[in-house]
C-alpha positions in Angstrom: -51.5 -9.9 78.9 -51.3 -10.7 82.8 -54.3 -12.0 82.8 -53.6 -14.3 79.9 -50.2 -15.5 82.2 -52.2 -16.0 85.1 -54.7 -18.1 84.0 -52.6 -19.8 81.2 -50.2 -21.0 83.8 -52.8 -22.3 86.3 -54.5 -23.9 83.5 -51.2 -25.5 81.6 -50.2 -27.0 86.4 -53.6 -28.5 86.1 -52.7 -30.0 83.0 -49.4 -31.2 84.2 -51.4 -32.7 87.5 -50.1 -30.0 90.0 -52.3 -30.1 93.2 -54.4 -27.0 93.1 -52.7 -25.2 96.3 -49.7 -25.5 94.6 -51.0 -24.9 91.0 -52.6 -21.9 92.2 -49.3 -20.3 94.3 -47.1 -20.9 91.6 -49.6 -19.6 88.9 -49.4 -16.5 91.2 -45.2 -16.2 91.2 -45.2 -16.6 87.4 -47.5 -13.6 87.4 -46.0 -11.4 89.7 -42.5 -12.1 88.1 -43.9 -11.5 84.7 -45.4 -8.3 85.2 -42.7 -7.0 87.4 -45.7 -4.9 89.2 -45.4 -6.0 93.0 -42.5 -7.9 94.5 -42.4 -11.7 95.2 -42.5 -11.2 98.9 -46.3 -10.9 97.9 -47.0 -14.6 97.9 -45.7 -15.5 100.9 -47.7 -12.1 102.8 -51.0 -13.5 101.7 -50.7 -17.2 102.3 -50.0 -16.0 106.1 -52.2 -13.0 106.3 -54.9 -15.0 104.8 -55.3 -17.6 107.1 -54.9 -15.3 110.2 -58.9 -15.3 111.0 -61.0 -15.7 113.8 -64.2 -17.0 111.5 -61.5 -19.2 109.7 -60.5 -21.4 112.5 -63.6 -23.1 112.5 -62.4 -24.9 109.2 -59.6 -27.2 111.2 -61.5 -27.9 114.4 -64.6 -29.0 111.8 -62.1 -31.6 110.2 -60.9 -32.9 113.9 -64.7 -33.5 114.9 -65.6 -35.2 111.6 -62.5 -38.0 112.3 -63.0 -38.5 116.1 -66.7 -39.2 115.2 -66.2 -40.5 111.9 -63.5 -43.4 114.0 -65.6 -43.8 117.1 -68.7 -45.6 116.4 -71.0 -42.3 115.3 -71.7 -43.1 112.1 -72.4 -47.1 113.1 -75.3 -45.7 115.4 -76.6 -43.1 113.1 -77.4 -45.5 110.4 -78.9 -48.3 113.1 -81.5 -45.5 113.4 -82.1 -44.9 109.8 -82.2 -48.6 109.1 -84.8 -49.3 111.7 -86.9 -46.7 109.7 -87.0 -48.0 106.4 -84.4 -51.0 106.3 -87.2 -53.0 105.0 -88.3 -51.2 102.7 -87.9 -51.9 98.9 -83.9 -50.4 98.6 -84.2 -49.9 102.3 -80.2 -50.2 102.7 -79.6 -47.6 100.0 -82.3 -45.2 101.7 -80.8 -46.0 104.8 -77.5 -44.8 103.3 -78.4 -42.2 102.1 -80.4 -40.8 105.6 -77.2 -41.8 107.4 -75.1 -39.3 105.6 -77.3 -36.8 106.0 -77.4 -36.9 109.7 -73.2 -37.4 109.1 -73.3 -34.3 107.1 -74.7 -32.8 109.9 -72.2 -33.6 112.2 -68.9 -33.3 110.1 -68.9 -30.6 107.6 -67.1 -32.0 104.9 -68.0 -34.2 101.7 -65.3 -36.7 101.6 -65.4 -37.4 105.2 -68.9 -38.4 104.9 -68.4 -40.9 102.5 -64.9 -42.3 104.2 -67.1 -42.6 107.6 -70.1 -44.0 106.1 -68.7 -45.7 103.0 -66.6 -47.7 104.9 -69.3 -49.2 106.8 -72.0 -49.2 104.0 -70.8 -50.1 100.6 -69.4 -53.7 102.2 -72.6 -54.4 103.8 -74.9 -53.4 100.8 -72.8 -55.4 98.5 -72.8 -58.2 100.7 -76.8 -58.4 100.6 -76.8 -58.0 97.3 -76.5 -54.9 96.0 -74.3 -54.3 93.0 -71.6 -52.4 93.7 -71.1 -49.6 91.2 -74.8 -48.5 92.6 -73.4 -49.0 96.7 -70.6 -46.9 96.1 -72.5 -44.2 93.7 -75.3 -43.7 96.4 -72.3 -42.8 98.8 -70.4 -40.8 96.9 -73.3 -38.8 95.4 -74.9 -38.4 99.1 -71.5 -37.2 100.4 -72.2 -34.2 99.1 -74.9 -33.5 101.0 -72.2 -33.2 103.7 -71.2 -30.0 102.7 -75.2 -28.5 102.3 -76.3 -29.3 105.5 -75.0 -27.1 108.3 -72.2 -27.4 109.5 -70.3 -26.9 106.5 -66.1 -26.1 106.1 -67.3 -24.2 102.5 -70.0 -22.5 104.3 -67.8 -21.2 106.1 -65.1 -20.0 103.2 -68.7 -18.1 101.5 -69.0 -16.0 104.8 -65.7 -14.9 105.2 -64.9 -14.3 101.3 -67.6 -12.5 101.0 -68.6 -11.3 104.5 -71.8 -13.1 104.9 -73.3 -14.1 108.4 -71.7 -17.8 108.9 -74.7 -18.8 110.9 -77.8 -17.3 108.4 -75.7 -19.2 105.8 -75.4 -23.0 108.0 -79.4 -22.6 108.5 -80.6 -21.6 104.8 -78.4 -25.3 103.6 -81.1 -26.9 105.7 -84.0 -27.3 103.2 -82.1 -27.4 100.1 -79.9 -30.4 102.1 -83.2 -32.1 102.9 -84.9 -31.6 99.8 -81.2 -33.5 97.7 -81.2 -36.3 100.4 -85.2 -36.7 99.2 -84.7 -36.2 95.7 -81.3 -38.8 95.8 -84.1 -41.7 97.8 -86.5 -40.9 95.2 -83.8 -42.6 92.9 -82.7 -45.2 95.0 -85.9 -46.9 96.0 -87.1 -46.3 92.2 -83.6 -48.2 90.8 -84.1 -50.8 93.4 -87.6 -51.4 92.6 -86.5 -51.9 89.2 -83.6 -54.6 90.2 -85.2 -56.1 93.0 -83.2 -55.0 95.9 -85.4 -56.0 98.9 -85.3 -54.5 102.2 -83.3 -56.7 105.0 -85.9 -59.0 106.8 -86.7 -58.5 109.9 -89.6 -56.0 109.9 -89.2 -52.6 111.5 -91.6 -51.7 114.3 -91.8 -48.4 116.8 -90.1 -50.7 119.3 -87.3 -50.8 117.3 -87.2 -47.4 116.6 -87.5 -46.1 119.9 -84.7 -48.3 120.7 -82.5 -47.6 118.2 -82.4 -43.6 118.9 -82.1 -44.7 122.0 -78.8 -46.1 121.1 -77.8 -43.4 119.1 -79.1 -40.6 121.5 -74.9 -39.2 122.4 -74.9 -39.0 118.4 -78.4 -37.4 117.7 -76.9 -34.6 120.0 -74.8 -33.4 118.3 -76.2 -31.7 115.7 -78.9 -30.5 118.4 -75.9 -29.1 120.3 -73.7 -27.6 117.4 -76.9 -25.9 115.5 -78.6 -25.2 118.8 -75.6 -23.2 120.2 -75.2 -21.3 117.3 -78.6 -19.6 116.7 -79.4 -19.7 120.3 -76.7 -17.4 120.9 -74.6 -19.7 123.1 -71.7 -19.7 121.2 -70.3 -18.9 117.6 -69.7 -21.3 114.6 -66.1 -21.2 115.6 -66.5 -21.8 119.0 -69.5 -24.7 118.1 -66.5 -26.5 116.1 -64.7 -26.3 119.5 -67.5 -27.8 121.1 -68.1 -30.3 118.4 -64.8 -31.6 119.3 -64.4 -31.8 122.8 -68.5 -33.5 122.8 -67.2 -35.8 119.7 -64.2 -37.2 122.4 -66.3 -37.4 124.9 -68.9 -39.4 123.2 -66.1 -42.0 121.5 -64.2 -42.3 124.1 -66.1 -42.6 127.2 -69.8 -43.4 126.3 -69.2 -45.4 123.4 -65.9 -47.2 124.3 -64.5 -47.1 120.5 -61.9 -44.6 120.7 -58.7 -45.0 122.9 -55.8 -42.4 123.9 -53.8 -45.0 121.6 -56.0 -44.3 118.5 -55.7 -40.3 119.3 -52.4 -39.9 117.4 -54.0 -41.3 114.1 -56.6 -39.4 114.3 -54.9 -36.3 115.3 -52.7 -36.9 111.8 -55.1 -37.8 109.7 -57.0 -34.6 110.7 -54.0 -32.4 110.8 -52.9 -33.5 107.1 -56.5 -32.7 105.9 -56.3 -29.4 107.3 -52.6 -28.1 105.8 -54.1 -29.1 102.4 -57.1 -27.0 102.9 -55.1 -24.1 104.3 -52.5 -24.2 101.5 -55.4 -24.0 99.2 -57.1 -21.5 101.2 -53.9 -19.3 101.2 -52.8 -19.9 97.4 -56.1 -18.8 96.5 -56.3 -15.6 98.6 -53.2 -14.8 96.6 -54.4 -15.6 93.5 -58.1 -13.6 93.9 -56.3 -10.9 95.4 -54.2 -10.7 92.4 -57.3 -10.9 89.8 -58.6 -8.0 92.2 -55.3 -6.0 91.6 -55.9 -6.7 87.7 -59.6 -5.5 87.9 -60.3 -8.8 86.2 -63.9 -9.1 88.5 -64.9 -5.7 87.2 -64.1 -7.0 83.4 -65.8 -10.6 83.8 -68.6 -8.8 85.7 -69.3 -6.0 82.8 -68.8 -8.9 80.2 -71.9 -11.0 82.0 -73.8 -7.9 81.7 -73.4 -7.1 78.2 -74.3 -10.7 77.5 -78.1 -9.9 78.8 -79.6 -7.3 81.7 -82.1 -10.5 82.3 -81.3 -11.9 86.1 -82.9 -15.0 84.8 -79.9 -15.6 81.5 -77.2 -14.1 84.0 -77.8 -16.5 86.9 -78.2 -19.3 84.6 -74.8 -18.7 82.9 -73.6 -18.4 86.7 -74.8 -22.1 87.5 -73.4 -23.4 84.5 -69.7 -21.9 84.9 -70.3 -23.0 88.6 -71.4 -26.7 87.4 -68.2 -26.5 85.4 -65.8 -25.5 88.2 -66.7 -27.7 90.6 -65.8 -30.5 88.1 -62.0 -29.1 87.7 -61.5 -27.3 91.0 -62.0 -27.4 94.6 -64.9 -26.1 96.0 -62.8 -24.0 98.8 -60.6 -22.8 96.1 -63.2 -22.2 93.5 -65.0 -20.3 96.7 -62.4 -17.9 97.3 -61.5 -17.2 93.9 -64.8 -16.4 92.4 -66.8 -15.0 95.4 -65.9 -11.7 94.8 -66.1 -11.8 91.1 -69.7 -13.2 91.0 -71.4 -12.1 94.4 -71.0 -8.6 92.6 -73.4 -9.7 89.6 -75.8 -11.6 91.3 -76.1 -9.0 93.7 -76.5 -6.6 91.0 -79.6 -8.4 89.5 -81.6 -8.5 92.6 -80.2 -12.0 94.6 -79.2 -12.3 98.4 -76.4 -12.9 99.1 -77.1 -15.9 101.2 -79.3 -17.2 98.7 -76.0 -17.3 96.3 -74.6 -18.7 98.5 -76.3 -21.4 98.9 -76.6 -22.0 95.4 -72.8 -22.1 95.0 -72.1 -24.4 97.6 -75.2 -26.9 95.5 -73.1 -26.4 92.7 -70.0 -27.4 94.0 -71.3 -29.9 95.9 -72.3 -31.6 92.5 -68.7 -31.6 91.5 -67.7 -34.0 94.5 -69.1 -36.9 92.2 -68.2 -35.6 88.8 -65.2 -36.2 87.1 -62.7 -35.4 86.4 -61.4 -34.0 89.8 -64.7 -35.7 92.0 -63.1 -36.5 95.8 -65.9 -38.3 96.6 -65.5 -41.0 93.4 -62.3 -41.2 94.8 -62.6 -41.7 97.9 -65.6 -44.4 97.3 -63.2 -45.8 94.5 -60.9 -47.0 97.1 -63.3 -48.7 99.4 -64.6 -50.6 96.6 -62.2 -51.2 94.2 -65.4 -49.9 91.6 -63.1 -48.1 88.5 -63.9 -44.5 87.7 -65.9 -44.8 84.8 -68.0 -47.3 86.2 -69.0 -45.1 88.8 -69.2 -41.8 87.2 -71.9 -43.5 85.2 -73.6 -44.9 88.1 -73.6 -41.7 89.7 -75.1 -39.5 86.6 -79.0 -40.1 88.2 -77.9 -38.4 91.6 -76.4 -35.3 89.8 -79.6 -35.2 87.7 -81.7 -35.2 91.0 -79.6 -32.5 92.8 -79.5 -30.3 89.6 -83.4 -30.4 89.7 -83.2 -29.4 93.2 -80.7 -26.7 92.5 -82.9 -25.5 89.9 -86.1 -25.0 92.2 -83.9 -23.3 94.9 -82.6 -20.8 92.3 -86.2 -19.8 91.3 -87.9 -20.4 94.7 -85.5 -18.6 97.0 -87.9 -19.0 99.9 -86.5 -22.2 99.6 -83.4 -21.3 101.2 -84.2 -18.2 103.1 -87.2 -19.3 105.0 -86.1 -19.3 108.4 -83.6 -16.6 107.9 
């Protein structure tokens, strides 16, 4: 019966539009005052306790990097680069894109910061040489998400300290699977623009131009060099690289490129601050709640129920990806992180899959759900750059979920895929 309460009421606040942090606390006191089992002071324990960690502060100084670089000029110079690669190609501006937020993703950790930075940039210029614009905001939205799979990554980050996993094996084994999306999602874009005739922009691209353009972009294609390379070289720890990330990201914006001033510091500063009490709300309702499915042996049930289903690792991980595919289209990724971590990582464990490797898959899956309605940030986010409506652009979207669940698909069967340089 308390499990029926607990998931009832979170179910009936997401109904009702509650905001998942506060869907999931209150979800939590309903229980805990219906069973009568632990006192109320229980809530308010955990959303402390469980954002008192070392691994965890990495999270907010993540966010702070992604809008200092996102607001001083990074993302301009990272897609100058990728233009001058293949900006004349056939859907040249939508490849371009779409390698622009892929070295973004790099850089910022987060999906809907990707697609504000590069979005904001993008969608206007690719409509303006004549791209429609459902497609332009589509490609952004969809390769947002690769901002999440390619190290560093905020939900990365949730995975290794959920369920105790090495932060740093986990940011390099998103490297493959993020390249392999960002190749799949061009595949798409240079086939739809064949198809409607979206040339490439004229001037022809040359290794002059090239050269020059990383040139210009050099303080920015440091970054990741400097983050990553930190990291496995031992330098410092993912926490301490987001510390890093931050002081190079001012640094860069403010005195090499000239695009961010003390007086824009504030804004920034809020923006990022704002970003980072919704995640840690959510981060600490959800503690509460998982710890109370824990309490209720609810993982041991929903764990013994998979296996009853079928002993085959094959059936079991593909009923995994599907209620994964499904959560990240209703829920948070951070959230659904926490919460179901330590119920799944159990199973797949069970069945013969690394840890890492799951997850890695999990954050794919989740990742998906950044473009899916109905919850889909990213559609949101691109919605209001572009004015597209929602259902336009869920529709215009559908081909880059298809290409990412292919890729999904091969890094759940070919784990080597993910583990290669681990």
């Amino acid at each position: 019966m308390t499990t029926a309460v607990l998931f009832g009421s979170f179910a009936a606040l997401l109904v009702l539009t509650v905001p998942i942090g506060i869907a999931l606390a209150l979800a939590t006191l309903i229980t805990i005052a219906f069973s009568g089992t632990m006192p109320l002071q229980f809530l308010a324990k955990e959303l402390v306790t469980s954002v008192d960690s070392f691994p965890l502060l990495a999270v907010p100084f993540f966010i702070l990097a992604g809008e200092i670089m996102g607001k001083g000029g990074i993302s301009k110079r990272l897609f100058g680069v990728a233009s001058s690669m293949v900006g004349n190609k056939t859907g040249g501006l939508a490849i371009a894109t779409i390698i622009t937020c892929m070295f973004f993703a790099a850089i910022s950790g987060s999906g809907p910061a990707t697609v504000a930075a590069i979005g904001g940039v993008m969608i206007p210029f690719m409509v303006q040489e004549g791209y429609d614009k459902g497609f332009a905001t589509a490609t952004v939205a969809a390769a947002g998400s690769i901002g999440i799979i390619i190290p560093p990554s905020i939900p990365m980050v949730m995975f290794g300290v959920t369920a105790s996993a090495s932060v740093g094996d986990l940011f390099i084994s998103g490297i493959i699977p993020g390249v392999l999306i960002g190749l799949a999602m061009m595949v798409w874009a240079w086939y739809y623009s064949k198809k409607m005739g979206y040339k490439g922009i004229a001037e022809k691209t040359s290794l002059r131009k090239i050269v020059r353009a990383i040139w210009e972009a050099k303080w920015a294609l440091l970054i990741p060099i400097i983050i990553l390379g930190g990291i496995y070289g031992g330098i410092f720890t993912p926490t301490e690289a987001a510390v890093v990330a931050v002081v190079y990201g001012l640094f860069a914006a403010m005195v090499l490129y000239h695009e961010l001033s003390f007086k824009d510091l504030p804004r920034v500063i809020y923006d990022s601050a704002l970003t980072t009490a919704t995640v840690l709300i959510i981060v600490g309702a959800a503690n509460a709640f998982g710890r109370l499915l824990t309490i209720e042996q609810i993982p041991n049930k929903i764990a013994n129920w998979l296996m009853t289903i079928s002993s085959n690792p094959t059936v079991i991980i593909l009923l995994i990806m599907a209620l994964l595919l499904f959560v990240g289209m209703v829920m948070d990724p951070i959230a659904a992180i926490i919460i179901l971590t330590p119920i799944l990582l159990p199973v797949v464990t069970q069945v013969g899959y690394d840890p890492i490797h799951f997850g890695v898959l999990m954050i794919i899956n989740l990742a998906i759900g950044y473009f899916t309605p109905p919850v889909g940030v990213n559609l949101f986010v691109g919605s209001s750059i572009s004015g597209v409506p929602m259902g336009q652009l869920s529709k215009a979207a559908v081909p880059y979920m298809v290409s990412m669940i292919i890729i999904l698909l091969l890094v759940t069967f070919l784990p080597q895929i993910a583990l290669l340089f681990v």
